[in-house]
Residue, then its C-alpha position, 0 to 999 in steps of 0.5 A: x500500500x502506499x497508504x498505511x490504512x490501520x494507521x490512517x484510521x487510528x488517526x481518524x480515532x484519535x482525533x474523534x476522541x481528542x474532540x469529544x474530550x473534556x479533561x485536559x490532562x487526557x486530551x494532553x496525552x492524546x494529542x501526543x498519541x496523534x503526534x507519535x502515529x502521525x510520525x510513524x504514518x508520515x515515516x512510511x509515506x515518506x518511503x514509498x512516496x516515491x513509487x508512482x514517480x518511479x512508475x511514471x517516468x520508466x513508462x515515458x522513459x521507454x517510449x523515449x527511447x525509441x524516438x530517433x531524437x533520443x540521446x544515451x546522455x540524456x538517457x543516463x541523466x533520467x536513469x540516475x534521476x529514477x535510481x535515486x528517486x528509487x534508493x528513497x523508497x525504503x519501505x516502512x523504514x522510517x516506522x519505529x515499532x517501538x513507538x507504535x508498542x509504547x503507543x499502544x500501551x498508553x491506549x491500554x492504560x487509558x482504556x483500563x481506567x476509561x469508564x464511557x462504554x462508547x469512549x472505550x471501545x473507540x480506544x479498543x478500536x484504536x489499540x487493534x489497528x496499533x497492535x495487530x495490523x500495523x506492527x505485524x504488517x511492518x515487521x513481515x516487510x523484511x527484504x530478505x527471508x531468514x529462518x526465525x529463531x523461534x523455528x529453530x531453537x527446539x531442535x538445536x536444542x534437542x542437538x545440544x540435549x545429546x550431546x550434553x551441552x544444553x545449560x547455557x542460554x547464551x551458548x545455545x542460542x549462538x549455537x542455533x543462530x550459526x546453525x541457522x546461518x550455515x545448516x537449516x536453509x539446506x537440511x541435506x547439507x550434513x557438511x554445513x551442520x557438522x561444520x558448525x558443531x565440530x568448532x562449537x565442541x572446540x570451543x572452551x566454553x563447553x567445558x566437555x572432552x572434545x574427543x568424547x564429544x566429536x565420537x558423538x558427532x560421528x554417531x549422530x552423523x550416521x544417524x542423520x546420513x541414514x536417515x535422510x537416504x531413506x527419504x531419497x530412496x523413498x522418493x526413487x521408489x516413488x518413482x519406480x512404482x509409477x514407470x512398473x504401473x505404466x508397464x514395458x511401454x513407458x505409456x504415462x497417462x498425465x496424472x502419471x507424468x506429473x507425478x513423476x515430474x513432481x518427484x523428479x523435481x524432488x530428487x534433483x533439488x536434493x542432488x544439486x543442493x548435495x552439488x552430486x548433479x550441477x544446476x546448469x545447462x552444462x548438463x545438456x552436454x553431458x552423457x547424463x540426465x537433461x535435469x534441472x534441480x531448481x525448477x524442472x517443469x519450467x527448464x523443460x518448457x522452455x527447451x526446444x528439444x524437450x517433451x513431445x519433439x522425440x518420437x518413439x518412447x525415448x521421452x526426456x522425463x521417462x529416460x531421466x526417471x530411469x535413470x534415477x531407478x537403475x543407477x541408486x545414488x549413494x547422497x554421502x558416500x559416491x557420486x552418480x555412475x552410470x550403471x549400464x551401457x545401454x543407458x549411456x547409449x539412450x542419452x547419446x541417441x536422445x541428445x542425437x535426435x534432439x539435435x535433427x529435430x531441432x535443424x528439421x523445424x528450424x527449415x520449417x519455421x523459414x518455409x512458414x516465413x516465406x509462405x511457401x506452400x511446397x516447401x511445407x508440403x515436402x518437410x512435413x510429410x513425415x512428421x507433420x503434427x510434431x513438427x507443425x505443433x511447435x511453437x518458436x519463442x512462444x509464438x505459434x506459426x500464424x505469428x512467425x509468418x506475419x512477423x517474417x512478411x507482414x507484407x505477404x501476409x495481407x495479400x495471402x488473406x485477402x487472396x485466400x481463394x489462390x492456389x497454393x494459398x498458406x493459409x488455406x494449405x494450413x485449413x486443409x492439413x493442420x490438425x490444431x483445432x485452435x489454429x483452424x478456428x482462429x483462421x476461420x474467423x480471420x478469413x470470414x471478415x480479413x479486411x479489418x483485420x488486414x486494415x489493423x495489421x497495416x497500422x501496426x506494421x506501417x505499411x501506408x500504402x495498404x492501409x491508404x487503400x483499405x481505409x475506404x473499403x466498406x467493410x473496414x472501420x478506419x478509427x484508430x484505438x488507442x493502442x494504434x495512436x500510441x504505436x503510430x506516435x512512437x514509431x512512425x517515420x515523419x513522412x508516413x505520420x505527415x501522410x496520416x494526419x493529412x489522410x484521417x480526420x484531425x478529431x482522431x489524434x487529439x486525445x487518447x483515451x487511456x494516457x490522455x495524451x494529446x497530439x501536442x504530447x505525442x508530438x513532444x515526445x518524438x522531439x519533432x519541432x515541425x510536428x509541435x509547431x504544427x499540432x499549436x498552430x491547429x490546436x493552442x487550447x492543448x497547450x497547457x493540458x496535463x495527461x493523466x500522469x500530471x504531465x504537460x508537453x512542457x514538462x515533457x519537453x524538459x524531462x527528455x532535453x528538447x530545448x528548441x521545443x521547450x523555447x517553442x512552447x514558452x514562446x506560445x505561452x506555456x504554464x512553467x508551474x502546469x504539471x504536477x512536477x513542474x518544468x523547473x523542478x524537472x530541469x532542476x532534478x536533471x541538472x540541465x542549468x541552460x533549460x533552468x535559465x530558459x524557464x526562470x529568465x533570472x526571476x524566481x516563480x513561486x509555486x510547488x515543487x521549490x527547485x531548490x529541493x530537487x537541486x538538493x535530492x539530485x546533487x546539482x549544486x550548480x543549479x542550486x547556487x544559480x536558483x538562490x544566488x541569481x534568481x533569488x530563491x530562499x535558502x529558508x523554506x522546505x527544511x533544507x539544511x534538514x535535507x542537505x543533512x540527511x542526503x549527506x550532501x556535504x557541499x550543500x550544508x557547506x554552502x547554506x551555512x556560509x551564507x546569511x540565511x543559513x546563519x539564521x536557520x542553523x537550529x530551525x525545527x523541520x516539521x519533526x520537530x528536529x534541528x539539523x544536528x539532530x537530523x545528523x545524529x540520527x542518520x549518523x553523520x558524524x562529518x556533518x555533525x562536526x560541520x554543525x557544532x563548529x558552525x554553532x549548533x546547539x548540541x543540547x537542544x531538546x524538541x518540545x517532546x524531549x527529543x535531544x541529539x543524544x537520544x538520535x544519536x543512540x537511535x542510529x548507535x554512531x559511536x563517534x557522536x555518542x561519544x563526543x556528546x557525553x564529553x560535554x559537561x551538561x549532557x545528561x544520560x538519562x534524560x527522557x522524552x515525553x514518551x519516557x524514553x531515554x538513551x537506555x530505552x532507545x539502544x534496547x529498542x534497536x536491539x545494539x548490546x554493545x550501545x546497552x553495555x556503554x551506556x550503563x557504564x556511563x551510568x545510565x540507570x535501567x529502570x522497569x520498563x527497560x525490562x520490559x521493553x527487552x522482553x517485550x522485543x525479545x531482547x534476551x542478553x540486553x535483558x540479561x545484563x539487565x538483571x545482572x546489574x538490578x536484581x530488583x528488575x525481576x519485580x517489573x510489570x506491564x500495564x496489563x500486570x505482566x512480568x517478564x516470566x509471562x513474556x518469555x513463556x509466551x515466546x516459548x523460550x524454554x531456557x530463558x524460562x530456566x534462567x529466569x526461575x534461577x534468578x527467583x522470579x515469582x512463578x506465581x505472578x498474576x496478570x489482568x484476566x487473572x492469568x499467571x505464567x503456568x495458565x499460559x504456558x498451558x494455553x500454548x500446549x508447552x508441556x515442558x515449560x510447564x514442568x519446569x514452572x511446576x518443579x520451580x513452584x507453580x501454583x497448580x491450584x490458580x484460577x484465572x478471572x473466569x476459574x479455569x485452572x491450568x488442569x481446566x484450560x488444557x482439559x478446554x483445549x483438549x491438549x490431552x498429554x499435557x492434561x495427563x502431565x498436570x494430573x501426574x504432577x499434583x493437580x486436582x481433577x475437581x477443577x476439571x469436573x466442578x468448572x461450568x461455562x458461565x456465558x452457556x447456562x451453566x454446561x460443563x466439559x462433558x456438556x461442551x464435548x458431547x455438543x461438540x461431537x468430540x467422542x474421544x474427549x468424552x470418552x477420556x473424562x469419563x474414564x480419566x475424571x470419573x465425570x458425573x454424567x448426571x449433572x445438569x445445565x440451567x435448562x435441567x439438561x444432562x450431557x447425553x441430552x446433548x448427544x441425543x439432540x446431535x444424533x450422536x450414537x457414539x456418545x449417547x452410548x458412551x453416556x447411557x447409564x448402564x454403559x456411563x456407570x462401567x466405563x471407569x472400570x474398564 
């Protein structure tokens, strides 16, 4: 999207609020809400606000191109202009998902204390789009796919486990992110993996017998080998069953070959990936299967001489399939060797066949050319629906002959009935029923179709003459105006406008272009100077990309043009990019004097800034020194800054009006140092502080350039500020950010560990931000530094053991627990970190929570225990784990679904149909299936209104009163 839609609507909501409040202190904090989202918004328009631009000027670009007049330099100058408009268009870089967290908790404080039902469910609202749209939408927005962490951590775990080297959290998580790195993108590479863990028992963190541990890794490496042989030989014996059903015959019906093309496609994948078989056309050359390991289906699709070209039962995807079958790869021992003679023998005589067939259709796609009808005759007499069904690049044969003789084409349609006629030759032989058709319906009506030809091809003449025949319809679409435009040589266009009404060229309908625009485009001066004498109300019209012809002009260079259209009267300012800002972008100064004569145009698009963004200080010093433009306006210095152009900042500071803004606010509220700091300009920001920057400036929201230079971790600048006597390391923002805050945000430990050195003071929500963002080391050196941290809670009353037993990080949970966190902490909802473990089905952590001391007993608000919520979600193991550990079954029988008159489990299951879960209360619970709802009605009531059998049998009395003792 280029607009962030949840975004935009909390806005909306935002400011619904702010203008239905009466209490100050809150519409305080609301307005600061508004200011945060709005930052965050404009951060991600501001990135992809450069798209259409983009989008625009490749599509004129490439119409340029074709023009005679076009030029390779000016060519490069708007490819650099589209490339750096390009580069700007970071998406979603700007959005900081640690403001959006501490927004959306704000809005969860102000909700919990909200009393007006109308009043919080818009704050409901608002928090919704916060948290479950825009940061989730943000965060999926990474340029390149890497294997999450949380995918991964179980079985390194479980690879550390066996070898004994599973106690420290720290150790295990480097270990799985080098495996991660090296091993999980390829998990038939057992090179990668055992790579990696032979340095990991070398390294003296491990404390163990390296040799102890490396016989170990050649167990385990016989295991993973054996293991993984057999799902490739599961895979080739997938493939032998497919060829025994087709029989001696290799006949495959099309569910078989594509069976057999997915399994080929598997195994291939495994081989290059084990680099056993190359990925490469080098294959064809070789004495070995025609196979692709990345993408068989399309590799075949686009080879000649591949598929239905051989004759007999010599297929490429049955010879490769019996390749695979007779010669059993060895994945970690050998590489492939043929097996057989016979075989080396088949792919010899294929590659051969190949080769003729290919020399053969080659003849038969020239004879198509030259429309000779003999020659067809001759060729094809043996293997015609082969060699006819082909195509050449995708084109079938009615395409290759009207590109070949366009000419020839025309006059073969309209003398079909001639003898040796081709296309009636192709209506009497040719056994494509779609080819037949189209044919038919090209010879029932050829004039029009002959008429449209000639407008694509240009051929005068012919359309000249078929213009006035009856059956012809002479408009031009828009397609033929834009092909006409762009390709047609000045006398066969001059020839056209003399011929056809004016009224069809002045406007398409589609690009809105007018003939002035067309006319432009081709930097005919003759032609402009033409279509303004006929038609000077087009002067000044835009297309439906915001261009006029001027703009036009500008863009691809045409001065004699552009002085042609201003001499006429043309709008300098008409265009959605204005003319001077255009030549501005391109550093064309000559074509900016042309526009501007000395004088300075007020308007949009201040040139200045498009000097800036391009890096044209030439055209910048001209605009402000000789027509006058204002150094002030558009944040200038800010954008000098922020490109890193030296020279600019340079120049606006050694002038007047740069003395007079060096510590002026852009609409973020930042000064240029600060812009400095946060793009970790170290150059710029000495260029600042020498020039008289303040380096303690705090913005109205308590920003300062410390807290930016933090943001990006410049080292240099952080450095160089915390030498100045006043600067204070733990000053916060109105958002209660400090420089602490800002480094745990972006997740930089060294940053974290230099700051507490400066004694910079960790405080609760320093915690909570590390467990929040999973930022378990920082988080660690933490705790290390204030054991009272562990005490932390969010607005909703959760602790860190609540975080990290969300995030399913079983030896975080153990770390934390060493560390004496309550085990028993309860949140809003009543939940405690067993209730949510139990929610996740993570029967190990809780174990580990029950050895630690949990609570098996706690309820939350609606009194469910952990025993009841596993039972709800019928995570039966570990309902088994709870019963073993201690936990009472009552909370599982004496629970009732308030909101459901009363019902309880066994009500719930037999309306659920679910037999089993009856079936494991009865016999684990002893449930009494006596017990009624508010309606007075049993479980097997339930069942019988279901038409269950299953469950009304099991909880008949006769049969319900038994099942414990079975």
């Amino acid at each position: 999207d280029y607009e962030p839609r949840k975004l935009n609507e909390a806005l909306l909501l935002v400011d619904h609020l702010i203008s239905a409040c009466f209490d100050e202190q809150q519409k305080k904090v609301l307005q600061n809400v508004k200011r945060q989202i709005t930052m965050c918004r404009n951060g991600i328009k501001n990135d992809v606000g450069s798209v259409a631009l983009v989008i625009d000027e490749y599509f004129f670009l490439g119409k340029y191109i074709l023009q005679q007049t076009a030029t390779v330099d000016r060519v490069r100058a708007i490819v650099k202009c589209i490339l750096q408009a390009s580069s700007k268009n970071q998406r979603y870089e700007s959005a900081d998902t640690s403001t959006l967290r501490t927004v959306s908790d704000t809005i969860l404080k102000l909700q919990f204390e909200e009393t007006d039902g109308q009043k919080n469910a818009l704050l409901e609202a608002i928090w919704q789009r916060l948290m479950k749209d825009s940061v989730s939408g943000i965060q999926s927005l990474n340029r390149r796919l890497v294997v999450r962490e949380d995918e991964t951590m179980q079985e390194t775990t479980a690879i550390l486990s066996e070898l004994g080297l599973c106690g420290n959290v720290d150790f295990v998580r480097m270990v799985n992110a080098r495996l991660s790195n090296k091993y999980y993108q390829n998990l038939f590479d057992l090179n990668n993996k055992y790579h990696v863990l032979n340095e990991v028992v070398k390294d003296r963190r491990t404390g163990c017998n390296a040799k102890e541990l490396q016989r170990k890794l050649k167990q385990m490496r016989s295991a993973d080998e054996r293991l993984f042989q057999l799902k490739f030989d599961g895979i080739i014996d997938s493939i032998r069953k497919v060829l025994e059903q087709s029989g001696k015959s290799l006949q495959l019906t099309p569910i078989d070959r594509f069976a057999l093309e997915y399994h080929l496609l598997e195994a291939t994948e495994i081989l290059c990936s084990l680099k056993i078989f190359q990925d490469n056309m080098a294959s064809l050359k070789r004495i070995a299967p025609v196979i692709t390991g990345r993408n068989l289906r399309n590799y075949l699709a686009h080879d000649p001489l591949a598929y239905d070209a051989l004759t007999g039962s010599c297929s490429t995807i049955e010879s490769n399939a019996m390749f695979f079958v007779q010669n059993r790869v060895k994945l970690y021992q050998s590489k492939v060797v043929p097996g057989r003679s016979k075989a080396v023998f088949n792919f010899i005589e294929i590659f051969e066949r190949k080769v003729a067939f290919t020399n053969e259709q080659q003849n038969v796609f020239e004879a198509v050319k030259a429309f000779d009808v003999s020659k067809l005759r001759r060729l094809v007499s043996k293997d015609k629906t082969l060699l006819l069904g082909r195509t050449q690049l995708d084109s079938d044969l009615l395409s290759i002959a009207l590109n070949g003789d366009p000419r020839r084409f025309i006059d073969q349609l309209l003398n079909s009935h001639a003898d040796n006629n081709f296309f009636r030759y192709f209506l009497e032989t040719s056994t494509n029923v779609a080819l037949k058709q189209k044919l038919a319906h090209i010879l029932k009506d050829p004039h029009q179709f002959c008429y449209l030809t000639a407008v694509r091809f240009e051929l005068i003449d012919t359309l000249l003459q078929l213009r006035l025949h009856p059956q012809v319809d002479p408009t031009l679409s828009d397609e033929a105006l834009v092909s006409i435009f762009a390709h047609y040589s000045p006398d066969s266009l001059d020839q056209l406008l003399q011929t056809f009404p004016v009224e069809q060229f002045l406007r398409d309908q589609r690009l809105q272009n007018s003939i002035l625009h067309w006319a432009v485009l081709r930097g005919d001066l003759q032609l402009v100077r033409c279509a303004l004498h006929r038609h000077r109300t087009l002067l000044n019209e835009c297309n439906v990309l915001g261009e006029s012809p001027l703009a036009l002009a500008v863009r691809y260079g045409f001065r004699d043009v552009a002085r042609l259209l201003i001499e006429h009267g043309a709008d300098v300012l008409r265009s959605k990019w204005t003319p001077v800002w255009i030549a501005a972008c391109l550093g064309d100064l000559e074509m900016v004097r042309m526009l501007l004569a000395g004088e300075v145009i007020s308007g949009r698009n201040n040139p200045l800034v498009a000097a800036v963004e391009h890096d044209q200080l030439e055209v910048f010093a001209y605009l402000h020194e000789s027509c006058g433009y204002s150094l002030k306006g558009d944040c200038l210095l800010h954008k000098s800054v922020q490109l890193g152009r030296v020279r600019f900042v340079r120049y606006i500071l050694e002038s007047e009006e740069g003395k007079m803004i060096i510590d002026g606010l852009n609409t973020f509220c930042f000064t240029a140092l600060m812009t400095a700091a946060a793009c970790g300009r170290f150059d710029l920001f000495l260029i600042l502080v020498q020039s008289g920057a303040d380096p303690y400036f705090s913005n109205e929201f308590g920003y300062n350039v410390l807290h930016c230079a933090v943001y990006t971790g410049k080292w240099k600048i952080v450095d160089f500020l915390l030498q100045l006597p006043e600067m204070d390391v733990n000053a916060r923002t109105a958002d209660g950010f400090n420089a602490l805050g800002i480094a745990i945000g972006q997740n930089n430990l060294a940053m974290v560990e230099y700051l507490l050195g400066k004694n910079s003071e960790p405080t609760a929500s320093h915690v909570l931000l590390a467990g929040y963002y999973k930022r378990y080391n920082i988080l660690q050196m933490l705790l290390d530094r204030d054991q009272s941290l562990l005490k932390a809670r969010d607005v909703t009353g959760r602790n860190l053991l609540m975080y990290v037993v969300i995030d399913r990080d079983l030896p975080m949970v153990n770390d934390l627990i060493a560390r004496g966190i309550d085990v028993n902490a309860r949140s809003r909802g009543g939940f405690t970190a067993l209730l949510i473990a139990a929610c996740n089905y993570e029967v190990s952590i809780c174990d580990l929570l029950i050895s630690a001391g949990a609570n098996l007993e706690a309820v939350d608000d609606v009194g469910r225990t952990a025993l009841a919520i596993a039972m709800d979600m019928l995570h039966l193991s570990l309902v088994k784990l709870l019963l073993s550990r201690g936990a009472n079954p009552e909370s599982v029988q004496s629970f009732r679904f308030r909101s459901s008159r009363n019902a309880t489990f066994l009500h719930k299951f037999a309306l659920e149909g679910q037999t089993f879960a009856v079936q494991f209360l009865l016999e684990q619970f002893h449930f009494d299936s006596s017990v009624t709802d508010d309606n007075g009605e049993t479980a097997l009531d339930y069942a019988r209104k279901r038409g269950n059998a299953a469950i009304v049998e099991l909880l008949t009395p006769s049969r319900s009163s038994s099942s414990p003792e079975s």
